[in-house]
C-alpha positions as CSV (number, residue, x, y, z in Angstrom):
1,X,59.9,-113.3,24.5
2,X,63.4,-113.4,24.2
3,X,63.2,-111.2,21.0
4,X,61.2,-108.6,23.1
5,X,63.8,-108.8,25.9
6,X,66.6,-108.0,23.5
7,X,64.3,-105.1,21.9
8,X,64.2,-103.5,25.0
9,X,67.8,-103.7,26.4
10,X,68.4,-102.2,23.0
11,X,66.4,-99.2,23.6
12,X,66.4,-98.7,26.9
13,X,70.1,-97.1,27.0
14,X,69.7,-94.5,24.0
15,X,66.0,-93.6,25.3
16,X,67.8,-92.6,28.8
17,X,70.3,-90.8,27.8
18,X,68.2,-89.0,25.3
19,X,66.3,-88.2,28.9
20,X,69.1,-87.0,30.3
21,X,69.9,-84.9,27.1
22,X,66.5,-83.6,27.4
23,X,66.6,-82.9,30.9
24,X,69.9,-81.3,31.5
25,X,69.9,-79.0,28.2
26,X,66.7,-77.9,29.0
27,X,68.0,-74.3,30.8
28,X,70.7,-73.9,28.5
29,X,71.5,-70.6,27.2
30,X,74.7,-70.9,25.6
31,X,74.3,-70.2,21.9
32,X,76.3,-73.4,20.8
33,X,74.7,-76.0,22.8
34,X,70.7,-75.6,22.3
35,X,68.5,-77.0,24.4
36,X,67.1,-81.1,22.7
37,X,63.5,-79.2,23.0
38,X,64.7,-76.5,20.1
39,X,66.9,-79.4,18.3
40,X,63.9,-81.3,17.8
41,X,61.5,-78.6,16.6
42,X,64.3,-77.6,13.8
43,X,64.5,-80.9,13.3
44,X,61.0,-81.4,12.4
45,X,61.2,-77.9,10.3
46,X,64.2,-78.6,8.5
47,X,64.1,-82.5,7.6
48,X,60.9,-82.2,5.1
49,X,60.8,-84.8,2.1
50,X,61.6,-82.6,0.0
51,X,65.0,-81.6,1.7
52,X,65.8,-85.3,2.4
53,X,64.8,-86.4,-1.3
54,X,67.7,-83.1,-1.8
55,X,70.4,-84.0,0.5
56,X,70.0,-87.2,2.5
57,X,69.1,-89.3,-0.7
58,X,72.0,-88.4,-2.9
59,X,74.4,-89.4,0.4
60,X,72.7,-92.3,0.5
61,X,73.7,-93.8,-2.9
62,X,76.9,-92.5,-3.0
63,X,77.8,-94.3,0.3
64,X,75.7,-97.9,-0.8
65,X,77.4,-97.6,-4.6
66,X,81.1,-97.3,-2.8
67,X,80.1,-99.6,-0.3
68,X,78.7,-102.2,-2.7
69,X,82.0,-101.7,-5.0
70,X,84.0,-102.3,-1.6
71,X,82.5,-105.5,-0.8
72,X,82.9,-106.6,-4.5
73,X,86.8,-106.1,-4.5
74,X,87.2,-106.6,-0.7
75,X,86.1,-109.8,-1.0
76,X,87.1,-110.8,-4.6
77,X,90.5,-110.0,-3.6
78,X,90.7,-111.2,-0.4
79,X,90.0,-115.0,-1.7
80,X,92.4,-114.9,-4.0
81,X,95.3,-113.5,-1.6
82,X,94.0,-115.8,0.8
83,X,93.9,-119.0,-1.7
84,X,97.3,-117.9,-2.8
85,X,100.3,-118.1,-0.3
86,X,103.2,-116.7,-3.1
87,X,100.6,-113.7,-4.0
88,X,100.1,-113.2,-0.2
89,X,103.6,-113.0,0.3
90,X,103.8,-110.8,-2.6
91,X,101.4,-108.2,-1.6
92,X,101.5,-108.2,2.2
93,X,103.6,-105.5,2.3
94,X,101.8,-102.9,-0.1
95,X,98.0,-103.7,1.3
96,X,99.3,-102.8,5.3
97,X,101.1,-99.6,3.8
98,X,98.4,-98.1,2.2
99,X,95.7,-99.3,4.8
100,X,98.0,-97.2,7.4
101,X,96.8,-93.8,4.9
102,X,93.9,-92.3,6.8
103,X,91.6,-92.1,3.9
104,X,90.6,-88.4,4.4
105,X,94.2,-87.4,3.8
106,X,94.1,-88.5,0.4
107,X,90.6,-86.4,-0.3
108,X,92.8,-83.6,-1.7
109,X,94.3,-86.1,-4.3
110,X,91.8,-88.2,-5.4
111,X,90.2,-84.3,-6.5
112,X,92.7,-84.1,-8.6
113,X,92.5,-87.0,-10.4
114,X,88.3,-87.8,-10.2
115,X,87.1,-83.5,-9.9
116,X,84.6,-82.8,-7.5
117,X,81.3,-84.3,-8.7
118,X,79.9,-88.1,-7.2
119,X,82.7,-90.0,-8.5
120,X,85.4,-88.3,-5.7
121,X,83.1,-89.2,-3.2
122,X,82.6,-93.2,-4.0
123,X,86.5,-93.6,-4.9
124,X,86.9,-92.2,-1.0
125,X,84.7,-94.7,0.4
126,X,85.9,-97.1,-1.5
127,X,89.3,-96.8,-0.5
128,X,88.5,-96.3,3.3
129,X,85.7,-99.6,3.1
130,X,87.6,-102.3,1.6
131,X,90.5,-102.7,3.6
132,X,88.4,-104.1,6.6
133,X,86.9,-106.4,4.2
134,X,90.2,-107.4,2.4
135,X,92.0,-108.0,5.5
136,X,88.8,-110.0,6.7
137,X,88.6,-112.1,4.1
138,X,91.8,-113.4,3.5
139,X,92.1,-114.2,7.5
140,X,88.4,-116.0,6.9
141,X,90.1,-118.1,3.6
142,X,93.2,-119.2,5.2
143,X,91.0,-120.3,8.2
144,X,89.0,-122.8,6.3
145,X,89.4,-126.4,7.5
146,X,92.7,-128.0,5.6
147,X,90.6,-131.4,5.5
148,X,87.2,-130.0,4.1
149,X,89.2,-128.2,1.2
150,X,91.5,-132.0,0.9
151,X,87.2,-133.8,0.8
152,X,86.0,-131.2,-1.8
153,X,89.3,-131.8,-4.0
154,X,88.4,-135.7,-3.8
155,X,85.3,-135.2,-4.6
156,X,85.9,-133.2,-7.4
157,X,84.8,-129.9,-6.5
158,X,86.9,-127.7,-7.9
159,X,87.6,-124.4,-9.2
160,X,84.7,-122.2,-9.2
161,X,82.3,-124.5,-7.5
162,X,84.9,-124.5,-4.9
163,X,84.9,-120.9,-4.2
164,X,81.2,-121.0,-4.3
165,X,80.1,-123.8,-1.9
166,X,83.4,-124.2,0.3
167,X,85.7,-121.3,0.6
168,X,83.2,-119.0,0.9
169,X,80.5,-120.3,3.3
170,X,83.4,-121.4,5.5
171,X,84.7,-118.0,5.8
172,X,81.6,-116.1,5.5
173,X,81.5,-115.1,9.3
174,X,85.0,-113.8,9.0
175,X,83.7,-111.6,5.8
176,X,80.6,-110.2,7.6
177,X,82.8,-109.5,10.0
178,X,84.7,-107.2,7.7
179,X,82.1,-106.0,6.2
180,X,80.3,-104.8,9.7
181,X,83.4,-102.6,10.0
182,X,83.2,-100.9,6.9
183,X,79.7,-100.1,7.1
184,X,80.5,-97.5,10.2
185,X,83.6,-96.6,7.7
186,X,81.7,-96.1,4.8
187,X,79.1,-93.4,6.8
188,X,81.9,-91.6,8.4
189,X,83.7,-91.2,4.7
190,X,80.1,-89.9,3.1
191,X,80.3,-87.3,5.4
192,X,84.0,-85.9,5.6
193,X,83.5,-86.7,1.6
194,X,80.7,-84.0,1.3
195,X,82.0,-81.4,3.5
196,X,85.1,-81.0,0.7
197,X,83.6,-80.2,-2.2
198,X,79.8,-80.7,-2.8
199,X,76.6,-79.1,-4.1
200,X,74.3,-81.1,-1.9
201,X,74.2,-84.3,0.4
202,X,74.4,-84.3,4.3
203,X,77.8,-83.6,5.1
204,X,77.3,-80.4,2.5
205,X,73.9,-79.3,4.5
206,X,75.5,-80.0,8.2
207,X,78.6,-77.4,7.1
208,X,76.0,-75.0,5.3
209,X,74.2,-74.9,8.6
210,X,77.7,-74.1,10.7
211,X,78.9,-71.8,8.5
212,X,75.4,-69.8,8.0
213,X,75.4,-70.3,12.7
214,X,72.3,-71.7,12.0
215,X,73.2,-73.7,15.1
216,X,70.0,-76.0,15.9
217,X,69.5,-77.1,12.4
218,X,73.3,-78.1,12.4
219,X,72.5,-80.5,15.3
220,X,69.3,-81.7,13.7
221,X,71.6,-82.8,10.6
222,X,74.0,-84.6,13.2
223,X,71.0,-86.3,15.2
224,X,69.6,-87.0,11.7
225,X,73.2,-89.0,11.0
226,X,73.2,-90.7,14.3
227,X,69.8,-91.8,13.6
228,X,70.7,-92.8,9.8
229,X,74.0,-94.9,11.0
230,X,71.4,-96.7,14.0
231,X,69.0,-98.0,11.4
232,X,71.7,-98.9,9.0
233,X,73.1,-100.8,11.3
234,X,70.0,-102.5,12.6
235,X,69.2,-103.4,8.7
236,X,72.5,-105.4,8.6
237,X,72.6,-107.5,11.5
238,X,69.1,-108.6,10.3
239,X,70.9,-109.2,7.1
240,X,73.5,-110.3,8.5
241,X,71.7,-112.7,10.9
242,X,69.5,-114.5,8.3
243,X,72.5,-115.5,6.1
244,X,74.3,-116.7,8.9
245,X,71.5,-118.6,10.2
246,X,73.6,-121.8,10.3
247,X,76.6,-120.4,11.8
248,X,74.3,-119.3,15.1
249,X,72.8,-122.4,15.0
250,X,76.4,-124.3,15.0
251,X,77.4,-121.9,17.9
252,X,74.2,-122.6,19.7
253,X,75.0,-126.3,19.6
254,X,78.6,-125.8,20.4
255,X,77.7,-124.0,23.9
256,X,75.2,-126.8,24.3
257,X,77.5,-129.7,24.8
């Protein structure tokens, strides 16, 4: 019941103001802003398998391989600067000033270094994903309990096996965190990485359909992003809740008394 209840507060709000989309577009004349009703039939016209097999699965991979590569030194990192306070010290300074660069500004450079084919694309989202994840981390490592890290070291629990059954459960919550952020990061880069230089994907198709005033297909391909980022989203808080299983229990038990 409670799962239903949460399914429907969910819903309800996008399915009214897709309503009131509906509703209030429905007379519009204005070239630029179609009416939903035309949105969705060029939406069903242009979105066939094979254009999505075309465009939307090539974005895809790109944004789950720089993702994926993200997480991997995001969090790799982050334990070690968090484990270490002299390499924390050390490297404060240079992780806050580049995660100050907006990553689309550097787009332009990291073409002249990686070209223009798939590898540009995943270097941008990597750069713009795993400073969230970093920062999260380390925050999440220094957090962890002084006296469980003082119990493992008596017991013997050390290096690796430390990492691996202390450090990073304990600040696994913290890391999700971060890595809930970059997810909305990573989409966004995809995007502003394929409208620069690219032969397919979604942000390439979106721009081909501004540029050609194709202008209902060009909101299909937005509605078709929004849609893309919603069940992206819904996949990792699944994820996301099943390995934190314990963590919601312990908070669940902490409200309790």
């Amino acid at each position: 019941m409670a799962v239903l209840k949460k399914t429907v507060v969910a819903v309800a709000l996008p399915a009214v103001l897709f309503a009131g989309w509906y509703v209030l577009s429905a007379g519009s004349q204005n070239f630029y802003s179609p009416p939903l009703r035309t949105i969705l039939v060029a939406f069903g016209d242009t979105w066939s398998v094979e254009r999505l097999t075309a465009d939307v699965a090539p974005s895809l991979l790109r944004l789950f391989a720089g993702y994926l590569l993200a997480a991997v030194i995001g969090v790799a990192a982050g334990v070690a600067i968090g484990l270490s306070r002299r390499l924390r010290a050390a490297v404060e300074p240079v992780l806050e000033f580049f995660r100050a660069i907006p990553p689309p500004v550097l787009v332009p450079v990291i073409m002249l270094f990686a070209g223009i084919g798939d590898g540009m694309k995943v270097i941008v989202i990597v750069f713009g994903c795993v400073w969230p994840i970093l920062l999260n981390t380390v925050e999440g490592v220094r957090a962890v309990d002084a006296v469980v890290l003082e119990t493992a070291r008596s017991y013997g629990v050390t290096g690796t096996a430390r990492i691996t059954r202390v450090v990073l459960p304990s600040a696994s919550p913290q890391i999700a965190a971060g890595l809930r952020q970059a997810l909305s990061i990573a989409i966004i880069l995809m995007v502003i990485s394929e409208m620069f230089a690219a032969s397919n994907g979604l942000g390439f198709t979106i721009v081909q359909f501004q540029r050609s005033f194709a202008i209902p297909e060009m909101w299909s391909g937005i509605l078709l992003l929004g849609l893309l980022g919603f069940v992206l989203s819904l996949l990792f808080r699944l994820a996301e809740r099943r390995a934190l299983r314990w963590y919601e229990g312990l908070r669940a038990a902490q409200r309790q008394s």
